[in-house]
C-alpha positions as CSV (number, residue, x, y, z in Angstrom):
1,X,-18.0,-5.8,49.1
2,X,-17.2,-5.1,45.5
3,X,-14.5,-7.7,43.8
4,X,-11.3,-6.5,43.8
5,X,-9.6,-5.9,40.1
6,X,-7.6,-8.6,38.6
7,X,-4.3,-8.4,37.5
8,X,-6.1,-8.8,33.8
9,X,-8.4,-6.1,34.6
10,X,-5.5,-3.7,35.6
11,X,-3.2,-4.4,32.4
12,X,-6.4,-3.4,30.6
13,X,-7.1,-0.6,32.3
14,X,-3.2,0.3,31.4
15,X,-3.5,-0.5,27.8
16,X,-7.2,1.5,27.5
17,X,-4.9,4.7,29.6
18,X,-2.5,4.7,26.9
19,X,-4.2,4.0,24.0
20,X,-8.0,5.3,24.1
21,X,-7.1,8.8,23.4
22,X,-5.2,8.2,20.1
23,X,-8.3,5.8,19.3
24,X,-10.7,8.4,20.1
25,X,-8.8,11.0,18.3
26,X,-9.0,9.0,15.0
27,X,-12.9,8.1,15.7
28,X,-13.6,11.6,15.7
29,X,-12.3,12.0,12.6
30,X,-14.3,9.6,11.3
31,X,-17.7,10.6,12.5
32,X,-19.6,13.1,12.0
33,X,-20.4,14.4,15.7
34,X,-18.8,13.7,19.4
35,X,-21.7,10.8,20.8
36,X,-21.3,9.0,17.8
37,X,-17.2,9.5,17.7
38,X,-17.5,7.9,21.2
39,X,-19.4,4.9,20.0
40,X,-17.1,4.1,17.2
41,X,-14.0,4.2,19.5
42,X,-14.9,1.7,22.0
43,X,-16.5,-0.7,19.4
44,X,-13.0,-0.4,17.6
45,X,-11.0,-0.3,20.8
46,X,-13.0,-3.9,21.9
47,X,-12.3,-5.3,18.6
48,X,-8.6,-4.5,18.4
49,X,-8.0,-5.8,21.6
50,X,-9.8,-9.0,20.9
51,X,-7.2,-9.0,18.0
52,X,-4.4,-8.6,20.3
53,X,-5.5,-11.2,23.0
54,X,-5.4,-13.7,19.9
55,X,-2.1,-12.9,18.7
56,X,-1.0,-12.7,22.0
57,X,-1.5,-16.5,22.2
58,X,-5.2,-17.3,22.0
59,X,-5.0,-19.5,18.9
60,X,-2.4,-21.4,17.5
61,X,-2.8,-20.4,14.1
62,X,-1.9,-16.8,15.4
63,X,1.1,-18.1,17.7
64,X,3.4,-18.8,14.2
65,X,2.6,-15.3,12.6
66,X,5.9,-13.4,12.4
67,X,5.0,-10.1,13.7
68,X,1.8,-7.9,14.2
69,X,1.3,-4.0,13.8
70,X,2.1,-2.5,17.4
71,X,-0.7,-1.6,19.4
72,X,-1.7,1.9,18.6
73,X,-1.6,1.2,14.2
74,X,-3.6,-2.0,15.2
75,X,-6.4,-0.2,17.5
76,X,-6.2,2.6,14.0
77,X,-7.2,0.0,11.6
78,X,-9.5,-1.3,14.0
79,X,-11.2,2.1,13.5
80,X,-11.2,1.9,9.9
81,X,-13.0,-1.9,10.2
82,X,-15.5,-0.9,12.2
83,X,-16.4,2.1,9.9
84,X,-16.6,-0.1,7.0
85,X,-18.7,-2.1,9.0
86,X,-21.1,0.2,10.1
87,X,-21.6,1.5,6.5
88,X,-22.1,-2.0,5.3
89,X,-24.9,-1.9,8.4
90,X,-26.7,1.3,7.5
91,X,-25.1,3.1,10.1
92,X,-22.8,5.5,7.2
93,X,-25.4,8.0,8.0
94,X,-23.0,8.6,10.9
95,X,-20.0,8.7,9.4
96,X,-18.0,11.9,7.7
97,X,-19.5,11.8,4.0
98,X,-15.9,11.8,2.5
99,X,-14.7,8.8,4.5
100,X,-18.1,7.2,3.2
101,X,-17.2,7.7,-0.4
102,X,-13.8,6.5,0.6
103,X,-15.5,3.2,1.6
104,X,-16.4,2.7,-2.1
105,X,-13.4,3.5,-3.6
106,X,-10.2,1.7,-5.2
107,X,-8.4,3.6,-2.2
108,X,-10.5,1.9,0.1
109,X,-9.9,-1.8,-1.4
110,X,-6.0,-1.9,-1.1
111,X,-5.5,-2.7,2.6
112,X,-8.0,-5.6,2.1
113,X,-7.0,-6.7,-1.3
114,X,-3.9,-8.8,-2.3
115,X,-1.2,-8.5,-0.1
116,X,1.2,-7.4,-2.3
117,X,-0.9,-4.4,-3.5
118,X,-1.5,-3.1,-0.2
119,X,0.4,0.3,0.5
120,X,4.4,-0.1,1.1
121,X,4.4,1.5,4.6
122,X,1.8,-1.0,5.9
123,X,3.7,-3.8,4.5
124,X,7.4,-2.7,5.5
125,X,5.8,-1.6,8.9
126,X,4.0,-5.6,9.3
127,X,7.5,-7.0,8.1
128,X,9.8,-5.6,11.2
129,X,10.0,-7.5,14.7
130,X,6.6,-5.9,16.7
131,X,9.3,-4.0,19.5
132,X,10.8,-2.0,16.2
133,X,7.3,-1.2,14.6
134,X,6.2,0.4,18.1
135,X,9.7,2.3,18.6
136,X,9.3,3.5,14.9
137,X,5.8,4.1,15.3
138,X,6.0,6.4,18.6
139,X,8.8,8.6,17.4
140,X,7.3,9.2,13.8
141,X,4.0,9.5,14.1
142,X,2.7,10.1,17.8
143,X,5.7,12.6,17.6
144,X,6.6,11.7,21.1
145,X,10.1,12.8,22.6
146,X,12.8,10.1,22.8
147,X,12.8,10.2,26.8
148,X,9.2,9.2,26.5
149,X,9.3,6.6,24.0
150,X,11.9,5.2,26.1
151,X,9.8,4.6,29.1
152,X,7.2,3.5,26.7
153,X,9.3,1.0,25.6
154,X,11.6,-0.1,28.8
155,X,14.7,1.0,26.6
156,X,17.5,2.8,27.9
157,X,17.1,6.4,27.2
158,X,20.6,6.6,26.3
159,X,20.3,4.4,23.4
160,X,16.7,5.1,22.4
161,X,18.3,7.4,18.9
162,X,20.8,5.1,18.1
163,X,18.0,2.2,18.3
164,X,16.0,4.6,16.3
165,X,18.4,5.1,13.6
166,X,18.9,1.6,13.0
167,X,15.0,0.7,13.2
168,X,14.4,3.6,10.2
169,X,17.4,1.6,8.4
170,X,15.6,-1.8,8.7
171,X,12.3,-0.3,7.8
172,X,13.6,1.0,4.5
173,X,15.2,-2.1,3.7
174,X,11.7,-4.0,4.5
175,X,9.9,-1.6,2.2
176,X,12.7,-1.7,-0.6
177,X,12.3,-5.3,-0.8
178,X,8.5,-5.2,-1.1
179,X,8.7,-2.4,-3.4
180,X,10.4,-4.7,-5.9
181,X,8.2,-7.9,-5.4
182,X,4.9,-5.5,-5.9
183,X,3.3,-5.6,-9.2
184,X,4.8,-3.1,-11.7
185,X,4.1,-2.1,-15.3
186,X,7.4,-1.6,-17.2
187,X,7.5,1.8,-16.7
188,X,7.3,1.5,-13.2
189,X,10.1,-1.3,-13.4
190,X,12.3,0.6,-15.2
191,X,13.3,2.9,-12.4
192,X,12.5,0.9,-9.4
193,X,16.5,0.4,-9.4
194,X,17.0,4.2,-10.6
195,X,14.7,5.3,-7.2
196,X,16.3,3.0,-4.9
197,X,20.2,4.4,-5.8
198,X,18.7,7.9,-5.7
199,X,17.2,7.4,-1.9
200,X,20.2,5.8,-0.7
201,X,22.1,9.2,-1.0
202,X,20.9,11.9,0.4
203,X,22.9,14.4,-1.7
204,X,22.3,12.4,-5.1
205,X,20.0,14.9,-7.3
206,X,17.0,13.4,-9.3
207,X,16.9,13.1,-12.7
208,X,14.5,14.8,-14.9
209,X,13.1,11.8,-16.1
210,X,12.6,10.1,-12.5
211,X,11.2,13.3,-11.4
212,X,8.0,13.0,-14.1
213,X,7.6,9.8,-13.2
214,X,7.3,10.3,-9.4
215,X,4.9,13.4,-10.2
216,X,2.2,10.9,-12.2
217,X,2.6,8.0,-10.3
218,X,1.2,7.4,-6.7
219,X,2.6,4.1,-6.1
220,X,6.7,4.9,-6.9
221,X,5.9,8.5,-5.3
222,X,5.0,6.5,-1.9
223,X,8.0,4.3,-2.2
224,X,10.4,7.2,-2.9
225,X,8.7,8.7,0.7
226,X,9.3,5.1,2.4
227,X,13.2,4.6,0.9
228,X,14.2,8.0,2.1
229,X,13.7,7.7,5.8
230,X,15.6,10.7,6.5
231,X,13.8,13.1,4.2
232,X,11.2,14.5,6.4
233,X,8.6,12.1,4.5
234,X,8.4,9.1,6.9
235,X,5.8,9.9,9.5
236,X,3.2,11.0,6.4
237,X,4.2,7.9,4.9
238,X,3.5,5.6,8.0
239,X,0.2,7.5,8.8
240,X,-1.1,7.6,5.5
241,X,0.0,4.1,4.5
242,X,-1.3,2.7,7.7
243,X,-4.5,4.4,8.5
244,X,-6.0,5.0,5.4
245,X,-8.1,7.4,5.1
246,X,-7.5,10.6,7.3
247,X,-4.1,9.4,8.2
248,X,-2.6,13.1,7.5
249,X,-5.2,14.4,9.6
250,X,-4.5,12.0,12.2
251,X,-1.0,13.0,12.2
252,X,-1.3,16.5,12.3
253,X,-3.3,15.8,15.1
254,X,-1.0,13.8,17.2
255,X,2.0,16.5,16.1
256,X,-0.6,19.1,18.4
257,X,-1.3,17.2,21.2
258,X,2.1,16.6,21.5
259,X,3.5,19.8,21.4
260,X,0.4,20.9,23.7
261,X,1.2,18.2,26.4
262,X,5.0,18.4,26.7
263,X,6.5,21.9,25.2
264,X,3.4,24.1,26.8
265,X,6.0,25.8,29.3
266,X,4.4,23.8,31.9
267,X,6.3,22.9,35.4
268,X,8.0,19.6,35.3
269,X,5.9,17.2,38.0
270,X,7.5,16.4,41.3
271,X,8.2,13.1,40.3
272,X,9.3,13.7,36.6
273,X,7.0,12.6,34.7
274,X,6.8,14.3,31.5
275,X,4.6,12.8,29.6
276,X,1.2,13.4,31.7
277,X,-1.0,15.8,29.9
278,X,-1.9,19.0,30.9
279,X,-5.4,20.1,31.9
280,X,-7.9,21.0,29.4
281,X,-8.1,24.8,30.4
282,X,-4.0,24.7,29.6
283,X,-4.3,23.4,26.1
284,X,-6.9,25.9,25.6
285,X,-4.4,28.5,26.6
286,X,-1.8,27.3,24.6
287,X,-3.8,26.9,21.7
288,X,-5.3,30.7,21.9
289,X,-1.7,31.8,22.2
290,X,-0.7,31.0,19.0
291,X,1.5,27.3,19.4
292,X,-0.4,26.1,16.1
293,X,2.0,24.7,13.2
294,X,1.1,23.9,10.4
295,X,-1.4,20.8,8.7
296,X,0.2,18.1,7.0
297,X,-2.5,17.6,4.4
298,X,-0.8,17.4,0.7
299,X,-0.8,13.7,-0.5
300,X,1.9,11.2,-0.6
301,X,2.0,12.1,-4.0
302,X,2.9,15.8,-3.7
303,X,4.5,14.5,-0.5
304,X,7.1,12.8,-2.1
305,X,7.5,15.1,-5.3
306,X,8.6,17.9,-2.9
307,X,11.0,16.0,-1.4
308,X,13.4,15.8,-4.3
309,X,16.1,16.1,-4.8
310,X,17.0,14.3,-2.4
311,X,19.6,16.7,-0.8
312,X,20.3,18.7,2.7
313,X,20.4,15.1,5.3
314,X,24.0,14.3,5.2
315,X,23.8,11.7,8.0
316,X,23.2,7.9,7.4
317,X,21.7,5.2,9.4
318,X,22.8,1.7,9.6
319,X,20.4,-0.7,7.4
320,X,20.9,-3.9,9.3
321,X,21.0,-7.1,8.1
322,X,17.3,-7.6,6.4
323,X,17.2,-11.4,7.2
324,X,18.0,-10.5,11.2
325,X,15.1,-11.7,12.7
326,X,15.6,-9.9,16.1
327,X,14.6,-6.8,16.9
328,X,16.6,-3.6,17.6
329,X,14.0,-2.9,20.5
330,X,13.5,-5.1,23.3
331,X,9.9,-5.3,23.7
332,X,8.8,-3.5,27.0
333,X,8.0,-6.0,29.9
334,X,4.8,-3.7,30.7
335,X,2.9,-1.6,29.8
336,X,3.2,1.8,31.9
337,X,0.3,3.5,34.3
338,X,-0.7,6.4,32.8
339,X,-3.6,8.9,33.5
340,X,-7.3,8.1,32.8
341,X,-8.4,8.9,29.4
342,X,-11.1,11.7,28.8
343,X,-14.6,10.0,28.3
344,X,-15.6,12.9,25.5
345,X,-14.7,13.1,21.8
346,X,-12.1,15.4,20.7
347,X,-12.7,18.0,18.3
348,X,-12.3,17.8,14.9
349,X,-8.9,17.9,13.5
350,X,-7.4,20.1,10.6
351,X,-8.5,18.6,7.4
352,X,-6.6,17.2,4.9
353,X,-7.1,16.3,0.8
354,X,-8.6,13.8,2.0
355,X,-11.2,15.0,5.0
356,X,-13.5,17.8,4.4
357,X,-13.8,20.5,7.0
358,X,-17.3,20.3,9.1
359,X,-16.4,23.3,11.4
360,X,-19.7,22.8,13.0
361,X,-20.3,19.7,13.4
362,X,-18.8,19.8,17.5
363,X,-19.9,23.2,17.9
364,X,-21.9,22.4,21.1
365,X,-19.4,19.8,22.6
366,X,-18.1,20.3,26.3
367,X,-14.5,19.4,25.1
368,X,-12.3,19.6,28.0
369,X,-9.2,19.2,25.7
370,X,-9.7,21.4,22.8
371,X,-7.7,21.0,19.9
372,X,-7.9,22.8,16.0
373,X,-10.9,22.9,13.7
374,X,-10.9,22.4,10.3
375,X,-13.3,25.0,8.7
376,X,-14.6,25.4,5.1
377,X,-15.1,28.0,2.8
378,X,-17.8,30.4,4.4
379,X,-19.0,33.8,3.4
380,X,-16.1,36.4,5.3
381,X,-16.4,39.6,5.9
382,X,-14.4,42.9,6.1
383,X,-14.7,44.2,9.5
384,X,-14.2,42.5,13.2
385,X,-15.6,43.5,16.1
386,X,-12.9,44.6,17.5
387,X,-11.8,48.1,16.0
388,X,-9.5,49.7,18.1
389,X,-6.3,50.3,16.9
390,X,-3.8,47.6,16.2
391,X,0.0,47.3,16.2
392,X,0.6,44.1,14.4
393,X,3.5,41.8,12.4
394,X,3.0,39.5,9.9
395,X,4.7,36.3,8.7
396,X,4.2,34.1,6.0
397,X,5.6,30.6,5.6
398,X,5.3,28.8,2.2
399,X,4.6,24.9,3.7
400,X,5.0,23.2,0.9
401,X,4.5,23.6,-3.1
402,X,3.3,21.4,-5.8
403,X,2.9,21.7,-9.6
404,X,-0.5,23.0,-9.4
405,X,-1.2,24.0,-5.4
406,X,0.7,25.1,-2.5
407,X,0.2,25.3,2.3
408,X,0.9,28.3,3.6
409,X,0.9,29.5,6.7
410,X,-0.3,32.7,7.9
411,X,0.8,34.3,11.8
412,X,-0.3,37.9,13.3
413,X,1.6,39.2,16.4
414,X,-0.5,41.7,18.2
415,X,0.7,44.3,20.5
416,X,-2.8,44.9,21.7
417,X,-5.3,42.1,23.3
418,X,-8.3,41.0,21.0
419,X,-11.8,39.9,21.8
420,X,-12.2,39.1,18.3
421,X,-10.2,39.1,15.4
422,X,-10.4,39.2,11.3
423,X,-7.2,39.2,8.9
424,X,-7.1,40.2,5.1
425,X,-4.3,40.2,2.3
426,X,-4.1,40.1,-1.2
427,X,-2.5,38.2,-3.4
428,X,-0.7,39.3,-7.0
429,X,-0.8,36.0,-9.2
430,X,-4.7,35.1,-9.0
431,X,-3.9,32.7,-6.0
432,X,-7.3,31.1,-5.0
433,X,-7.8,29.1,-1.5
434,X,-9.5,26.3,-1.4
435,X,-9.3,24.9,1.9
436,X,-8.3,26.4,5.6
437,X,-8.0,25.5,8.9
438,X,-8.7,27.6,12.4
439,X,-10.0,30.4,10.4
440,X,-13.2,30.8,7.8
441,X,-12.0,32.4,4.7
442,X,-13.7,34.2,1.7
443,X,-11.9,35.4,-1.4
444,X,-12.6,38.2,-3.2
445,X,-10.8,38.5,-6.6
446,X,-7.9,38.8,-5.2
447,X,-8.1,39.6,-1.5
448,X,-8.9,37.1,0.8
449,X,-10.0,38.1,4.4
450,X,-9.8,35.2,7.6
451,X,-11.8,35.5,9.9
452,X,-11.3,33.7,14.0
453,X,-12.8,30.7,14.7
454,X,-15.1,29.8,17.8
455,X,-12.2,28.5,19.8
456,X,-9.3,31.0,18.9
457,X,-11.5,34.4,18.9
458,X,-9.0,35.6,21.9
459,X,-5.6,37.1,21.3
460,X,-3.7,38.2,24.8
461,X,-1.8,41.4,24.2
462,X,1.9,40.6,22.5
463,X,-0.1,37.3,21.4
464,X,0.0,35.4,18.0
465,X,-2.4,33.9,16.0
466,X,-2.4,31.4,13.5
467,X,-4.2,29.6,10.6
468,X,-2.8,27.8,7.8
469,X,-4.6,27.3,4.1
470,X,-4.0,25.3,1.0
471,X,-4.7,27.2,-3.1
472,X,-3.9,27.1,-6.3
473,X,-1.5,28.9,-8.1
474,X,-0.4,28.8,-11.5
475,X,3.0,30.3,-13.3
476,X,3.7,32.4,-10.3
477,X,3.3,31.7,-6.9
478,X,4.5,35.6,-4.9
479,X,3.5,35.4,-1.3
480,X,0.7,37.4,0.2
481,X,0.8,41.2,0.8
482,X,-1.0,44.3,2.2
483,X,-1.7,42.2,5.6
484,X,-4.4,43.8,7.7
485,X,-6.0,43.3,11.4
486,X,-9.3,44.3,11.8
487,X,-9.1,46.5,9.0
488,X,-5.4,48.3,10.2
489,X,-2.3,47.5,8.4
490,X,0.7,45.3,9.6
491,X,4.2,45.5,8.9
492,X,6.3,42.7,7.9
493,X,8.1,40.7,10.4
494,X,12.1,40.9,9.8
């Protein structure tokens, strides 16, 4: 008769349900195929919950430390330690090459480095009660709706944005005090007190001056995106700031599972639960249909620039009292039973500065939960194979813009169903891409044609498809024009 599970074993099990898949999703990132993806996760996943099992109360040199990073950001580092590790080993060979030269870099060395040179999110995040770090954490970055944070959490659903409000208030308090005890040069001093008055008001308009500054320096241009909570630039900040390396990629992955487990158009479950995931075949569906936003892959530093000045967010939230040492969260008594996790890798995310594309590298996986891949620049060409005639729209969306680049976003509606598709535009400043995601792309002078990827070939009649793409641009920056599908023209959406 096989021994019965523990009540240990079963508050594992719970933990591994809720937090393999964001572990996983990170590991694939890191790696450069699905087996090995797999192996990195659960040596990360053992050594983060070793972690947590000791500050949990396994050593009394752990039982006096203030707070910890919540569980997820902790199992997320623990990633990013056992990466190093294996590169130290001789096992980089199966890592992703840019997260190998990452290793080696002054990028690399801040989050094990002084404490006070480490980046401002992972500091501000450390400082708050371990309750507010999770609530903060699961709204911003796993983009998970407030009902479900709240069951998460234990917290009354009623109360969960009010709580929420408050937490982003202490957190920006937490990271305006560390900003100031960080290591400056007088430059940087000089309008620490300039940036803090500026991201206190959301209506206050950036000087000219400030605005330089923020656009040459990385460390006050990830401040400015931790003091204005408000701004739009928090999650990038916290995934960035915690993770490291591919934290943008991570987030932008998170952002799509989310929106492909709960807003799929799926039937609510008998007993309410919202937050199980859908099958694998669904999220294919979904993602073929067209429910693909955009990557967040700019840096902080462009991140942050974009955000000023710092108008449009009229609304407030209340600070708190920095020195209160309880938290607005009541830490949850349990944690919940969720679905299994899947036992294969996910595929590989959209890219970001950061992460080069490697559109092949999970060509061959049996991914039961598909999810968008990051391609690089490949030879395109002018034609489909599908050349029946096409009603389409077009629409472009400008993402975001910075001094010397700009995302855009680039969606077809079809009135007809596609096997296979390819679309082309031009543009009229000598725009050149660089870098896109759920499409290859090749440029020619000034006409760039897209072509499908292996997983989004299929269009459903009255369907939309997607792909987003970062360039360069220089004194003007007109959007794209003379949009075709498979070779026929499309009008403009109004």
């Amino acid at each position: 008769m096989p021994d019965l599970p523990t009540p240990k074993d079963a508050a594992e099990a719970a933990l591994f349900s809720e937090c393999w898949d964001a572990v996983l999703s990170y590991a694939d990132l890191c790696t450069a195929g699905a087996e090995a993806a797999t192996q990195l996760a659960t040596e990360a996943f053992a050594l983060g919950m070793r972690e947590v099992r000791v500050g949990d109360g396994g050593s009394a040199k752990s039982a006096g430390r203030r707070s910890r990073l919540p569980m997820i950001p902790l199992l997320l580092t623990a990633v990013r330690t056992t990466a190093a590790a294996w590169e130290e080993s001789g096992r980089g060979h199966d890592l992703d090459p840019d997260l190998r030269l990452w290793l080696h870099s002054d990028k690399a060395a801040r989050y094990t480095g002084p404490p006070l040179q480490r980046p401002l999110a992972l500091r501000g995040l450390r400082d708050l009660q371990e309750a507010d770090a999770a609530l903060l954490w699961l709204a911003e970055v796993e983009a998970l709706p407030t009902s479900v944070v709240a069951r998460r959490l234990a917290l009354d659903p009623a109360l969960v944005g009010e709580e929420l409000a408050q937490v982003r208030g202490l957190f920006r308090d937490r990271c305006h005090r560390a900003h100031l005890d960080t290591p400056m040069d007088a430059d940087c001093r000089s309008y620490a007190r300039l940036l803090d008055a500026v991201t206190r008001s959301p209506a206050a308009d950036i000087p000219a001056d400030l605005s330089r500054h923020l656009a040459t320096c990385v460390d006050c241009a990830e401040a400015a995106a931790c003091l204005r909570p408000h701004g739009g630039g928090l999650p990038a900040a916290l995934a960035g700031g915690v993770i490291g390396w591919g934290g943008l990629a991570y987030l932008e992955r998170r952002r799509r599972a989310a929106e492909v487990r709960l807003g799929a158009g799926r039937p609510e479950p008998a007993d309410g639960d919202g937050g199980r995931p859908v099958t694998g075949a669904q999220r294919a569906r979904v993602l073929r249909n067209g429910l693909l936003v955009a990557a967040v892959v700019v840096s902080l530093l462009a991140l942050a620039v974009s955000l000023m000045p710092f108008g449009g967010d009229k609304g407030t939230a209340a600070s708190g009292d920095p020195s209160d040492s309880s938290p607005v969260a009541a830490p949850a008594p349990s944690v919940p039973d969720l679905s299994p996790p899947a036992t294969t890798a996910s595929a590989t995310a959209t890219p970001s500065p950061g992460v080069t594309a490697s559109a092949t590298r999970h060509a061959g996986d049996k991914n039961p939960d598909p999810e968008p891949q990051g391609t690089s620049s490949s030879t395109a060409g002018t034609g489909s194979a599908d050349r029946s005639p096409t009603t389409c729209t077009y629409s472009y969306d400008l993402v975001n813009q910075w001094p010397d680049g700009f995302q855009a976003t680039l969606s077809v509606t079809t009135a007809d169903a596609l096997a296979d598709w390819s679309v082309a535009w031009s543009f009229r400043d000598g725009q050149k891409v660089t870098q896109m995601w759920d499409a290859s792309f090749g440029q020619n002078d000034s006409r760039v044609t897209a072509k499908a990827a292996d997983y989004n070939r299929s269009v459903p009649a009255d369907g939309t498809l997607s792909f987003g793409f970062l360039a360069s641009w220089k004194g003007k920056n007109a959007p794209a024009y003379d949009v075709t599908l498979n070779g026929h023209s499309c009008a403009k959406s109004s």
